[in-house]
N, C-alpha and C positions, 0 to 999 in steps of 0.2 A: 626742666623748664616747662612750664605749661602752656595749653595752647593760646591763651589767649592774648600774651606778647606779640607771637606770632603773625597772629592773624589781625592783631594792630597794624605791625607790617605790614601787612599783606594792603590791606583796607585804605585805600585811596583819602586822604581828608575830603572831608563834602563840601562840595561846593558852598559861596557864600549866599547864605539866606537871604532871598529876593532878588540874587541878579542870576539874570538869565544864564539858562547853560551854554547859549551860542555865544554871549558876551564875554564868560569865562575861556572858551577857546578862543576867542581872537585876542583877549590881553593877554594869554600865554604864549600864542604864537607871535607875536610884535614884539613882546618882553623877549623871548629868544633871539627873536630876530635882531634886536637892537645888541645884547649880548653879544651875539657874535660877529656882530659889525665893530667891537673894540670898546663899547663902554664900560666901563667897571660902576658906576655908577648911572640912574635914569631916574625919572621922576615917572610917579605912578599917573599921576593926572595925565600929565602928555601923552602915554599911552593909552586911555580913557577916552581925551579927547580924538585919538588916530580910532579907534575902535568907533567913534562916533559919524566920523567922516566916511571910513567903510559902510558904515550901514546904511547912511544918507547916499553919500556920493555914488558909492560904487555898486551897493544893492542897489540903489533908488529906494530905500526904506524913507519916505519923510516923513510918516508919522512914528518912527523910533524914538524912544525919550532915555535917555541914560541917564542915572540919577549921579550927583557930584557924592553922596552918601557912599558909592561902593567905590570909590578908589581906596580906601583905608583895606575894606575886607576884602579887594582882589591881589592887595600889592601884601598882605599877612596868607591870604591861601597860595598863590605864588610861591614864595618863600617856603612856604610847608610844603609845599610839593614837588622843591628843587630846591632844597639846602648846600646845595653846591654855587647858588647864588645869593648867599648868606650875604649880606649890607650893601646890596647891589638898589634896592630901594630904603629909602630913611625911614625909619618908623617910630612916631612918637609913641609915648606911652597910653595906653587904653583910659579912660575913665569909663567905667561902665556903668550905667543908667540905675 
């Protein structure tokens, strides 16, 4: 086996291109949270929107802008980086630009 399967392994999927790295851990931390609160299924916006109110409400961040653009590519890095929550977000199919 060579090593570069391995080290695919190994190698984290990268974060989604343009949202923030603090944005990507709080929809990972909410999305677990809500998982193990009993839902099998959530909507990625909802948790988009709770990440939004964190940043406003509870940082006092008000000039935070979250864009509606990254719910698609937070709720597909999600998924890639906890496939043990395979169809726990709905995902249509990509059309790519």
């Amino acid at each position: 086996m060579s090593a570069a399967p391995l080290l695919e392994l190994m190698t984290p999927p990268a974060y989604p291109e343009g949202v923030p790295v603090d944005v990507c851990h709080s929809f990972e931390k909410l999305a677990l949270e809500v998982r193990a609160s009993g839902f099998r299924r959530y909507s990625a916006d909802a948790i988009l929107h709770r990440v939004r109110w964190h940043m406003h409400i509870e940082r006092g961040n008000r000039g935070f802008k979250a864009n509606n653009n990254w719910t698609a590519p937070l709720a597909r890095w999600f998924l890639k980086i906890h496939p043990e929550a395979a169809g726990f977000f709905e995902l249509r199919e990509r059309v790519d630009q």
